[in-house]
C-alpha positions as CSV (number, residue, x, y, z in Angstrom):
1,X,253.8,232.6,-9.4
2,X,255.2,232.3,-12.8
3,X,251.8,232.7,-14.3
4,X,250.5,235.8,-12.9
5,X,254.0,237.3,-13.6
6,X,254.1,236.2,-16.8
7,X,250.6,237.5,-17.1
8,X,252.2,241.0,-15.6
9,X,254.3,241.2,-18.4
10,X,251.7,241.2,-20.8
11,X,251.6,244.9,-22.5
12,X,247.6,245.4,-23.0
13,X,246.6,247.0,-26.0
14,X,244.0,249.1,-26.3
15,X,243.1,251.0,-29.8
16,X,244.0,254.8,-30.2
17,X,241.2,254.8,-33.0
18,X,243.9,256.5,-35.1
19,X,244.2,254.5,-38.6
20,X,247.6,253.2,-38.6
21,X,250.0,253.1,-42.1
22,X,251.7,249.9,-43.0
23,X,254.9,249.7,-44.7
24,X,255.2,247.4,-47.0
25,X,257.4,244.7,-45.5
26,X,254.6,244.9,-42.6
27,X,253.9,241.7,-41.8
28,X,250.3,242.1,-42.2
29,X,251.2,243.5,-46.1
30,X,253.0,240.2,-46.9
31,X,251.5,236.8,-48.0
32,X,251.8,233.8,-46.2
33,X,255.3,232.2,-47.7
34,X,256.4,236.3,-47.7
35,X,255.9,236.0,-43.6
36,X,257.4,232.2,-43.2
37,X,260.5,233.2,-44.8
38,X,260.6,236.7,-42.9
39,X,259.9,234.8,-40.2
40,X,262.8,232.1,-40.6
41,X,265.5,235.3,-41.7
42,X,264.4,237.0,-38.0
43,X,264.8,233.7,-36.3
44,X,268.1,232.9,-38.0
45,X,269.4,236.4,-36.6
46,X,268.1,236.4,-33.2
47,X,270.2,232.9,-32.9
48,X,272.8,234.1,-34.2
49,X,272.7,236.9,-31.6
50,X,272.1,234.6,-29.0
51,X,274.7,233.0,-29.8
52,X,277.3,235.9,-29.7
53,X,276.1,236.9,-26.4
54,X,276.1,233.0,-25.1
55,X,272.4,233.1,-23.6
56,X,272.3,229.3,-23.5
57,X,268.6,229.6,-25.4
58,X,268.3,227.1,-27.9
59,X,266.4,227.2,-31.2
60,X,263.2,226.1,-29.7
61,X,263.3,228.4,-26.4
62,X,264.5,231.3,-28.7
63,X,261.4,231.1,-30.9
64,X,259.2,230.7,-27.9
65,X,260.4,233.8,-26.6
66,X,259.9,235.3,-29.9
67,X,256.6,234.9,-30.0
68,X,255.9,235.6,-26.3
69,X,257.2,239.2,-27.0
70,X,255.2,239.3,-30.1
71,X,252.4,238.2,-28.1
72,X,253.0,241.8,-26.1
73,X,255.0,240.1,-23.4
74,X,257.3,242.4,-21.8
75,X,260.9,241.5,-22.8
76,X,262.7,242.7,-19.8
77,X,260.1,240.8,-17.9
78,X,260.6,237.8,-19.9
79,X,264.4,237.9,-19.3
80,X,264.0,238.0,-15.7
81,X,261.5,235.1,-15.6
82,X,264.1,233.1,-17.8
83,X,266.9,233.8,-15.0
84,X,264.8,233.4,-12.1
85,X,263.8,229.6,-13.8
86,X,267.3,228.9,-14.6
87,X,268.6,229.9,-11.0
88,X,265.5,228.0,-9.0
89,X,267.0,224.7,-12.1
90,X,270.5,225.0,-10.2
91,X,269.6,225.1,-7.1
92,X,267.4,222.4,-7.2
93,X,270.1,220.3,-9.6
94,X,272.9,221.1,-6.7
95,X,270.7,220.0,-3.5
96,X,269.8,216.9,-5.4
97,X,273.8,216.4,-6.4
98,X,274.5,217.0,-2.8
99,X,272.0,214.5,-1.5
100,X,273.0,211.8,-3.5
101,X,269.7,210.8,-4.8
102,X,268.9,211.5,-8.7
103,X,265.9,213.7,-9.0
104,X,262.2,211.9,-9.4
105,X,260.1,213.2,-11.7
106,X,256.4,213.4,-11.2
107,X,254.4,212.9,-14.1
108,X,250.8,214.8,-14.3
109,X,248.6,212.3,-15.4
């Protein structure tokens, strides 16, 4: 389910065969230690964002998501994904609190 809406998400691009101007700070313009430490500035303000607004994302998830929507991914679509995972966690986490028994993990080799 996750997949295909995941895959939903996904903004296709197709090419408008009209030449498109770079500025300068363009990330395609830059050279490769240019991009990692553009890269690591944007990071450093989306956590800080995150932060401010408590999304509960950490470091990791936040870069993930990054990329995802860099990748073309919707970012409304992402958002709702992220709740939707978070609220199917809880529910799961409270019927196994309520049950008694710890939750069993099944491995996939």
């Amino acid at each position: 389910l996750y997949q295909r809406r995941v895959r939903e998400a996904v903004v296709s691009t197709q090419s408008t065969g009209v030449e498109e101007i770079r500025h300068p700070s363009h990330p395609s313009t830059m050279n490769t230690s240019e991009k990692s430490q553009k890269q690591r500035e944007m990071l450093l303000l989306v956590s800080k964002v995150s932060n401010l607004l408590d999304t509960g994302l950490d470091n990791r998830s936040l870069y993930i998501c990054t990329r995802l929507i860099e990748a073309g991914v919707h970012p409304e679509s992402l958002a709702e994904i992220i709740r939707d995972l978070r609220a199917e966690s809880m529910a799961v986490s409270n019927k196994a609190s309520s049950s008694g028994r710890p939750l069993s993990v099944r491995s996939s080799r």
